[in-house]
N, C-alpha and C positions, 0 to 999 in steps of 0.2 A: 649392385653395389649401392651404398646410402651419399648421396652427395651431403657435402657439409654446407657448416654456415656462414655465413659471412659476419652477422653480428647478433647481440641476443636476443633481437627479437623472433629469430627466426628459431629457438628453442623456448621449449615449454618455462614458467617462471620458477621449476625447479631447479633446472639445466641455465647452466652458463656456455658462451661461445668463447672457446679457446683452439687458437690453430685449427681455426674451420671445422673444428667438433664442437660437439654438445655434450656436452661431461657437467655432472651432477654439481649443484654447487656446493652441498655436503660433504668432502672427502670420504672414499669408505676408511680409508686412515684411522678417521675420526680428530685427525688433525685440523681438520677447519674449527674448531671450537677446544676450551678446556676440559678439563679432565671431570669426569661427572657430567656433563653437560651434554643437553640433546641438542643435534640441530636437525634444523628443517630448512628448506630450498623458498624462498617467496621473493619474487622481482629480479628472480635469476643470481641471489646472492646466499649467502649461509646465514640463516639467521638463528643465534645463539639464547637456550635459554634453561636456568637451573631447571629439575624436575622439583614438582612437591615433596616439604621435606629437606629442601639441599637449599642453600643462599651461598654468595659470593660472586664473584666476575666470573660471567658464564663464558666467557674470552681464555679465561687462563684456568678459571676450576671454580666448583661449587663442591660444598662442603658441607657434610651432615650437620647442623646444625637446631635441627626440631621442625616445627610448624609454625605456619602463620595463622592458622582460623580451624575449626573444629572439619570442615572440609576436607584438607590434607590429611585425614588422619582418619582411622577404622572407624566401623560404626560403633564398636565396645569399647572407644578411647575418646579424649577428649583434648584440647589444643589448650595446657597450660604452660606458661612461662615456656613457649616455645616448643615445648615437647610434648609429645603424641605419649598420653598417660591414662589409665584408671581413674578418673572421680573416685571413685570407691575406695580406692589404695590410699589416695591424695587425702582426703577430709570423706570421710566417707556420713551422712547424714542419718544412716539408719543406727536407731539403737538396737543392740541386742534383746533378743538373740536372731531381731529380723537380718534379710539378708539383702545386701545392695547389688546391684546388677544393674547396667548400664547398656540402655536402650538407646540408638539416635543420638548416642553423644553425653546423654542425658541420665543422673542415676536415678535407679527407681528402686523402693524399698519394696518385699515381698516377704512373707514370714514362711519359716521352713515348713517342710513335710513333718505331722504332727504336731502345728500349732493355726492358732487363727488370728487375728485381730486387725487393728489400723496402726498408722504411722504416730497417732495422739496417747493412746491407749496401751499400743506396745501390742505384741505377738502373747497371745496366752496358748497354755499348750494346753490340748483336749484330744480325746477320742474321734480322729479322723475317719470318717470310715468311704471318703471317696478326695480322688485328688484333679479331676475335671469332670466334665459332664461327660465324657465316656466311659466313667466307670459307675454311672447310673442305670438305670433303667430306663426305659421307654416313659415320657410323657413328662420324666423329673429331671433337674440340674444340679451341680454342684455347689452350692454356696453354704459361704462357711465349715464347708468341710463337710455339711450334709445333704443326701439326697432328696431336696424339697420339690414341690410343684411352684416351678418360678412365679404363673402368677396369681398362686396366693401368698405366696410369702410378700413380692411385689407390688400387687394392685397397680398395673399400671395401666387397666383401662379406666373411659371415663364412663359416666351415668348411662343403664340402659345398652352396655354392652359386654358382649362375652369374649373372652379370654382364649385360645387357644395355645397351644405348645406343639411346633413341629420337632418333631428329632433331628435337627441338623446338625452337622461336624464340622468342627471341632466343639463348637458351645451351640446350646440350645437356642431356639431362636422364639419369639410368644406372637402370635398374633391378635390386633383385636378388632372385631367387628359388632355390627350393629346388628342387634337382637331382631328377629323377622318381623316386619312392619314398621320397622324404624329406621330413620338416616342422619346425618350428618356424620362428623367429627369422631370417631370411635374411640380417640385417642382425650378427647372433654366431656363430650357430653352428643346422645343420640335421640333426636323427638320422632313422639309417634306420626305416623304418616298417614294422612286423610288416601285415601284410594278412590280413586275414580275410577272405573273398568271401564276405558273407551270400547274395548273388545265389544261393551255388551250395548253400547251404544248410548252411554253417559255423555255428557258435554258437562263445563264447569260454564255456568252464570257468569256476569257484570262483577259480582260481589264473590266468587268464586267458589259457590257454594254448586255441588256436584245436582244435577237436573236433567231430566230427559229432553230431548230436544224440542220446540213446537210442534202439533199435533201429532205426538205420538204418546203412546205412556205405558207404564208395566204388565207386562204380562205375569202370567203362572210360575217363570220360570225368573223372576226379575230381569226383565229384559227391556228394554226401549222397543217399543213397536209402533207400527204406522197409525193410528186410527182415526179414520175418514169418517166426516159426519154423516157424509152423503150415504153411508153404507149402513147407516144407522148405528154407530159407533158414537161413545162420550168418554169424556177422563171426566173421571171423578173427585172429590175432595184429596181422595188420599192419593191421587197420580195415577191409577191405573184406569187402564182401558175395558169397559164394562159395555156394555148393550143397555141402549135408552128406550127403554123400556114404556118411559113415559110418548114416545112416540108412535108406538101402536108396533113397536118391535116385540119378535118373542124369540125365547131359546128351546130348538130343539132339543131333540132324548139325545145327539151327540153333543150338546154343548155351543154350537154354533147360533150367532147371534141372528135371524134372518129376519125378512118379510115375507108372511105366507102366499106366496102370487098365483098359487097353485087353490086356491081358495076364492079369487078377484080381487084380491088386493094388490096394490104397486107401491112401488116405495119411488119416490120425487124428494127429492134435497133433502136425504135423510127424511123422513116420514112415510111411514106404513099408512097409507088411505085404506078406507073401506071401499067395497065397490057401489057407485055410486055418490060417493061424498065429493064434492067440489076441492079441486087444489087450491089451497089457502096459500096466498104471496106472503112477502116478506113484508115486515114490517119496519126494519131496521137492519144494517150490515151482521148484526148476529144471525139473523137468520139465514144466512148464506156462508157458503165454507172463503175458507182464509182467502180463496183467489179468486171471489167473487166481490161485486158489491152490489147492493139493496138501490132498485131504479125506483124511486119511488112512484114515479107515476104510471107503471107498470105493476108494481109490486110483484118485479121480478129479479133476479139474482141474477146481472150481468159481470161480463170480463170488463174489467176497466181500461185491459191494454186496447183494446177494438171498440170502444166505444168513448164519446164523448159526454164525463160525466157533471150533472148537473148545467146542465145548457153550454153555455160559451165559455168556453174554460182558456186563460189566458199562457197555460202549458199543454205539451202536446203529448198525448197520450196514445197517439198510432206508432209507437218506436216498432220496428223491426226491430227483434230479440236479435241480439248478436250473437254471435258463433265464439265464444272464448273455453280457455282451456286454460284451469289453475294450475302450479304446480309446486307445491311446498317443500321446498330447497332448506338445507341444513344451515345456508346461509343468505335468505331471503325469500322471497317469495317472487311468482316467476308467473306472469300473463302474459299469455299468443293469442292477441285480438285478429279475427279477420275483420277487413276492411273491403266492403264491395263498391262502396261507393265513387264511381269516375269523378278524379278532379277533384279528390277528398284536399281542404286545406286547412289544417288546424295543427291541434296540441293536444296532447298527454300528457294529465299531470296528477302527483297526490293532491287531495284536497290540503288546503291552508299550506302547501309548501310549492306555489306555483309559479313562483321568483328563485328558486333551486333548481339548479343547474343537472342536480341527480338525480331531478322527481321529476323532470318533466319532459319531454320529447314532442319536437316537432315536425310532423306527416304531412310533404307536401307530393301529391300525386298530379302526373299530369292530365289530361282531359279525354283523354281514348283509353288512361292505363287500366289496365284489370284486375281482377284480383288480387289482393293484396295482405299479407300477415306479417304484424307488426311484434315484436319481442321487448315488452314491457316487465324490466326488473327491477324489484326494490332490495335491498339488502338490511340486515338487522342493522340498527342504530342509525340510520339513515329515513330522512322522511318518517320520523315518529313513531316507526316501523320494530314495536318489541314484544318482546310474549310476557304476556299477562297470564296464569294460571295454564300453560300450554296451547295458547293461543295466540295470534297474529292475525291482525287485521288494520287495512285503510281503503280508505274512498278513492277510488281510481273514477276520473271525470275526462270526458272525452269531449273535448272544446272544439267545435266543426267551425272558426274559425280563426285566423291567426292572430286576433287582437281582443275581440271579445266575446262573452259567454253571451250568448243571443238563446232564444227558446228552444233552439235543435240541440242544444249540448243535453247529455245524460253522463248521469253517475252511478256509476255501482261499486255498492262494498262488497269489495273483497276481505275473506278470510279463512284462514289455515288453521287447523284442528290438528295441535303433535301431540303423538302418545307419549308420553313421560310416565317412568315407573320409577321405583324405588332406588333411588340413585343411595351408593353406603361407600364412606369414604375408608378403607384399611389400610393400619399402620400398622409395620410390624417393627418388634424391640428385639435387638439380641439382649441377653443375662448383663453380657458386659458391659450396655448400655447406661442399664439401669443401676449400677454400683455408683456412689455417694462419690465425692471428689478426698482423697484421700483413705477410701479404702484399696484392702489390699486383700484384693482376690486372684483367683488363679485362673485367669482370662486370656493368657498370653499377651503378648510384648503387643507394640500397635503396631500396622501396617507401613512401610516404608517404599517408594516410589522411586526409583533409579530410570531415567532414558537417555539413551547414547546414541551416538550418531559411528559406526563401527562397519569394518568391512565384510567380505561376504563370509570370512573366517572368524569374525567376531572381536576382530582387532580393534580399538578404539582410537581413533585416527583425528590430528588439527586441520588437514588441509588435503587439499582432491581439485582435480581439474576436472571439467566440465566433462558430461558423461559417464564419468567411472560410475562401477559399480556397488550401490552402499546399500545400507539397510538400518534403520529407526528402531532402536530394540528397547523395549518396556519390559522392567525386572519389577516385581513387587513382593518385596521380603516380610519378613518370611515364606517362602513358597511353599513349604508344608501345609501353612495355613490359611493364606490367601492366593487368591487368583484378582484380573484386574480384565479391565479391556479400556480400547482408548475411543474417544469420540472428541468432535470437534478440534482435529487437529490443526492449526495455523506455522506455516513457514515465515518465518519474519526474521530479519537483521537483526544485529545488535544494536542500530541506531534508534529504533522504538519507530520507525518512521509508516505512520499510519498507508501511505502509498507503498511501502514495501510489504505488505503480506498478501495469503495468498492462502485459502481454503483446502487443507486436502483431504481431510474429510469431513463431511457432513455431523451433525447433531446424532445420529446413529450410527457413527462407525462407518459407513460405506463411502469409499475412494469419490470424490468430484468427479477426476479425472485420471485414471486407472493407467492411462499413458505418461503421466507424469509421476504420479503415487500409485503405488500398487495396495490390494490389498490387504486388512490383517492376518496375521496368519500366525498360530499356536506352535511352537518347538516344544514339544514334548521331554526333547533332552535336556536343553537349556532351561524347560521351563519360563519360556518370556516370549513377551510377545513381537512378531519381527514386520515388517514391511518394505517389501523392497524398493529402489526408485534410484535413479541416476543423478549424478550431482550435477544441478542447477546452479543460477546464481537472478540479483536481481540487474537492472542495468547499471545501478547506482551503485552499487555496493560489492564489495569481491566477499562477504561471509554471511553465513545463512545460520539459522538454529531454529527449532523447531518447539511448539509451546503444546500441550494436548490436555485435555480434562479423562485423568484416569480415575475411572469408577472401581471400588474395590470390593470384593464378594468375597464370603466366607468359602471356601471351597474353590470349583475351578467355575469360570463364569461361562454360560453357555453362549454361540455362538447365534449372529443375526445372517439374514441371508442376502447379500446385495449381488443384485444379480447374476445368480442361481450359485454361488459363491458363501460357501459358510465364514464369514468374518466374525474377530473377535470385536462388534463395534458394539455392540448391543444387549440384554437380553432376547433370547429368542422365544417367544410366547407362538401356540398353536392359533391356528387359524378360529376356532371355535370358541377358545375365552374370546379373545380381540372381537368378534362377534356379540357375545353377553355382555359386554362392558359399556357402558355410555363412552362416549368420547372426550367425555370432559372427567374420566371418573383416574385421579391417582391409585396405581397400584403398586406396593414394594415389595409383597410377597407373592412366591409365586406357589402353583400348585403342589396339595400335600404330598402328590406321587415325587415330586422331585426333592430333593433334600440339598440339592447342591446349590450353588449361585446366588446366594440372598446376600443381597444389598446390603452393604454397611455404611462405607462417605465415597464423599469424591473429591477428588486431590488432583489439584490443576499443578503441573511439574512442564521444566523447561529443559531442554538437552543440552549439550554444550556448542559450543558454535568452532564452526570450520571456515578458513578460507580457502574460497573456488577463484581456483584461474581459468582462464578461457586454456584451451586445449592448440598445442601446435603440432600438426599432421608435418612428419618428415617424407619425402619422395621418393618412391623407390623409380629407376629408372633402368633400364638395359643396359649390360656391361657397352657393346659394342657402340652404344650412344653414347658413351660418360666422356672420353676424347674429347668430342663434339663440342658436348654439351658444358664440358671444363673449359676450352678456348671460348663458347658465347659468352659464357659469366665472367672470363675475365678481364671481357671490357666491358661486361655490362654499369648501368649503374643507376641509379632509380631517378624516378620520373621527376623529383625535383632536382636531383641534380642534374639530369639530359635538360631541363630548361633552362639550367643557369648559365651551365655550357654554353648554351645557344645565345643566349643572350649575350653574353662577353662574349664570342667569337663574333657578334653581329656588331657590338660598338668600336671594337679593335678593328675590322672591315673598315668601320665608317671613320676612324683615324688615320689609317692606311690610304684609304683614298685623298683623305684632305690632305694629308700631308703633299704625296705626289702629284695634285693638282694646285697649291700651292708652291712646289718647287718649279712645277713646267711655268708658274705664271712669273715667277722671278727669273729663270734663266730668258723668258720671253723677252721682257722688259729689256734686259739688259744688253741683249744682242745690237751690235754697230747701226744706223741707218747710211749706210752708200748709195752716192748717185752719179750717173753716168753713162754710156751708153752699153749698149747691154754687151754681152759680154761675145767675143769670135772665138772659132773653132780654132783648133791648135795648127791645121794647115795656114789658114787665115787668120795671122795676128792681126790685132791693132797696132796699128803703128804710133799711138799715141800711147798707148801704155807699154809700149817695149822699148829696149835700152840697146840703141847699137852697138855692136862691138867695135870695141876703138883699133882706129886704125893707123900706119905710122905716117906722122905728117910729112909731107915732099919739101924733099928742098929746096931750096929756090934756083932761079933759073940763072941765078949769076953765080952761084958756087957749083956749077957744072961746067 
């Protein structure tokens, strides 16, 4: 059996406590409010109110009376002087013989089947010979009543770009892109694109003019290739790598540049000797390859890292080559210095930004520690750090100690080489884009956005206690013609109060938190899109509504994948475009195998808002306990009042006592003080305090 209540808090704030039940506070009568009037249960009372459409005392009746705001009323109607009416019927603005029809409230003039024109110009009647883009052919649309190629009639790409036309449903959709070897803007204007083939081992210069890297130069095949002097190899005026001939080098019947040594000849620092000829030193650092330099009092072509050049050099030129490892990150650049040196104490920093906090890092090792690798990151925009012509580079200085740059600091530039190719920005235009403001073409009505907050039947509901079962439903009208999906959905009050929202899904459709928002999910019957999730509330506030950015696509929009979950949050692109695309590259059209899902606007829309009560769990209990359990609770009584109890039973105590300690101290007082000797037993009177008995006096002895 259900034990009752005792007062309303103990029923939910639909239920009121009466005679220790919980009875609705709506009557199903329908007596608790008047006639026409809905009511609803909130703070455990009936709360009365007209429906849209009806005004008067929702107490006694509401009465058809019309509307208040274009809201109350169809979307093919409009809220005048109260009444839910036709524009059209009302003042209708289209001249004959066009025809007015009322979209969103709103009329809109169209000229019939067998004529064409604008709302300035008027409807002319002509030889219709299509009446939308499915009664054309592949490749052409409707406009005007004829079968054109939208974009030549259109032009609406810009300079240096081409035009395409996909066959999409209901209207044709155009796409434009930039002509091959070109980028930018497809939609203004698209320039030609300088090419650098990193592939073949180009680099771009200072001044960003495309170059083969230091000693190396063109081959047969246009290619960057190595060419060492010392192998008797030169680059020539025109960049390629040729055999120096002039050095006593020859090419054999294969093409091959050598020195014949098979003859007595050797080849030393590039130069083919004859046999017997003295080796000639150097004259100068030319005469030695790039990682040498010219001793001159040898005239010999030494390493400059191993030796000390030109006598007492005030820099130290024995560095041990460090051990680092570049790594050209999409968003910085990334060095792993090892560090062998015990008791290493310094800094890492970019050059000229050695007072930044983000450039520089300080390595203090202790004096046995070993081996050590250190993770130096710069980020773009950070420490000077940006690409120039596909390139990144700065001076990373290793300061050996903590205060200043003494002769053991060294520096090395680093830099990053990114292949960048032909980045092409594509916009694509539906027909009904590109229509002039005031024509009137056969495009269909616009897209309209409806979201509700409704039960799992699809009932549309003001108020829900905490837990029930709901569902966030997104209708986007016409549905023959549009499809939509949601992204970025936020839970938020009616107060606007920035602390009360609350992310449920992400920028791409997919749930935050799956336990609280579930994900999107497509009704095929209904046609809308639903998400299920249990009714919440914030602490502050007892009503919630929900705000979402719907994206709306010509056809039905395809589905994104959040974990492993086909949701309606997104477009869903293959793994392999998402691969060919730069990352920073806009795309709105998707491939020509697909005809469905192409982007139109996106339309940020609010649901209606509910009030949530916290939820009150009734007890079920055991018959043979209810007895019991009915005599405990009818002296129970709650904990502030067991205290107050207490406390007035404890000051009436302490009255009680005063008072009778008071009275004992008055009848004390008042009691006789007697004195005298203490008091005999009743054998033994005193005979000073007893009263003889009288006795008859004798009589004298002369009356005898």
């Amino acid at each position: 059996m259900r034990v009752g209540c005792r007062s309303d808090d103990d029923c939910s704030g639909q239920h009121s406590c009466v005679n220790k039940n919980c009875i609705p506070a709506c009557a199903p009568d329908g007596s608790s409010c008047g006639t026409g009037a809905t009511c609803y249960g909130a703070n455990h009372r009936a709360v009365c109110d007209c429906p849209p459409g009806l005004l008067g005392n929702p107490k006694v009746a509401c009465v058809v009376v019309g509307c208040r705001s274009n809201s109350e009323c169809p979307g093919d109607k409009a809220c005048i002087n109260n009444k839910c009416v036709s524009p059209c019927e009302v003042n209708s603005p289209c001249p004959l013989p066009s025809e007015c029809r009322v979209y969103n409230h709103q009329p809109d003039c169209t000229c019939p089947a067998g004529y064409v024109g604008d709302t300035l110009q008027g409807c002319q009647k002509t030889d219709i010979t299509c009446s939308g883009d499915f009664d054309c052919p592949s490749q052409t649309a409707c406009i005007n009543g004829a079968c054109v190629n939208p974009c030549t009639a259109t032009k609406p790409c810009g300079v240096n770009a081409l035009c395409k036309v996909l066959d999409t449903v209901p209207v044709r959709t155009m796409i434009c892109e930039c002509q091959p070897g070109y980028q930018g803007n497809a939609a203004v204007q698209c320039d030609k694109v300088i090419s650098c083939p990193i592939e073949k081992g180009f680099i771009r210069d200072d001044v960003g003019n495309c170059v083969c890297p230091p000693n190396t130069g063109l081959n047969e095949n246009e290619e960057c290739m190595r060419c060492p002097e010392e192998k008797g190899l030169k680059v020539d005026d025109r960049g390629r790598c040729v055999c120096a001939l002039e050095q006593g080098m020859i090419i054999d019947e294969r093409g091959h540049c050598i020195c014949p040594v098979e003859y007595g000849y050797k080849l030393e620092r590039g130069r083919c000797i004859k046999p017997g000829e003295k080796t000639p030193g150097c004259t100068s650092d030319k005469d030695c390859p790039d990682n040498r330099f010219c001793d001159l009092t040898t005239s010999t072509c030494e390493d400059p890292c191993y030796t000390k050049r030109y006598g007492t050099s005030p820099f130290r030129t024995d560095f041990p080559r460090p051990e680092m490892m570049v790594s050209c990150l999409s968003d910085g650049v990334q060095v792993e210095i090892r560090i062998a040196e015990q008791g290493f104490n310094g800094v890492l920093y970019v050059k000229s930004h050695s007072k930044d906090e983000q450039c520089r890092r300080v390595v203090t090792l202790p004096a046995d520690s070993s081996e050590r690798t250190e993770i130096f990151k710069v980020n773009f925009g950070n420490c000077g750090l940006i690409h120039v012509n596909g390139q990144a580079s700065f001076v990373l200085v290793i300061q050996k100690h903590p205060k200043l740059v003494t002769y053991k600091a060294q520096a090395y530039h680093i830099k990053c080489v990114y292949q960048t190719g032909e980045k092409n920005v594509t916009l694509g235009f539906n027909v009904s884009m590109l229509t002039t403001a005031g024509t009137i073409a056969n495009t269909g009505p616009p897209p309209r956005c409806i979201m509700r907050i409704v039960t799992k039947t699809g009932q549309e509901i003001n108020s829900a206690e905490i837990g029930d079962d709901l569902q966030l439903q997104v209708e986007v009208q016409p549905s023959t013609i549009y499809g939509g999906f949601a992204r970025t959905c936020i839970a938020k009050t009616m107060e606007d109060n920035v602390e009360n929202e609350y992310i449920v899904t992400d920028e791409n459709g997919c749930a935050t938190d799956p336990t609280i928002f579930g994900e999107w999910d497509y009704n095929a019957d209904t046609q809308t899109l639903q998400s299920s999730f249990n009714a919440f509330k914030f602490p502050s506030s007892d009503n919630i509504r929900f705000q979402c950015n719907i994206r709306v696509c010509f056809g039905k929009c395809q589905p994104v994948n959040c974990r492993g979950y086909n949701a309606f949050g997104r477009r869903r692109r293959d793994v392999s475009d998402v691969e060919l695309l730069p990352k920073n590259e806009t795309e709105v059209a998707v491939s020509e195998t697909i005809f469905e899902g192409q982007l139109r606007e996106e339309i940020t829309i609010e649901s209606n808002a509910i009030l949530t009560f916290e939820r009150r769990e009734e007890r079920l209990i055991d018959p043979t306990e209810a007895p019991d359990l009915q005599r405990v609770e009818d002296i129970c009584v709650s904990m502030i009042g067991f205290i107050i109890a207490l406390v007035i039973t404890a000051l009436l105590a302490l009255v009680a006592v005063a008072v009778a300690v008071s009275c004992w101290l008055m009848a004390y007082r008042r009691r006789p003080n007697t004195s005298g000797p203490l008091p005999h037993p009743a054998e033994f009177p005193n005979p000073l305090f007893t009263t003889p008995e009288p006795v008859t006096e004798p009589s004298p002895d002369y009356l005898s």
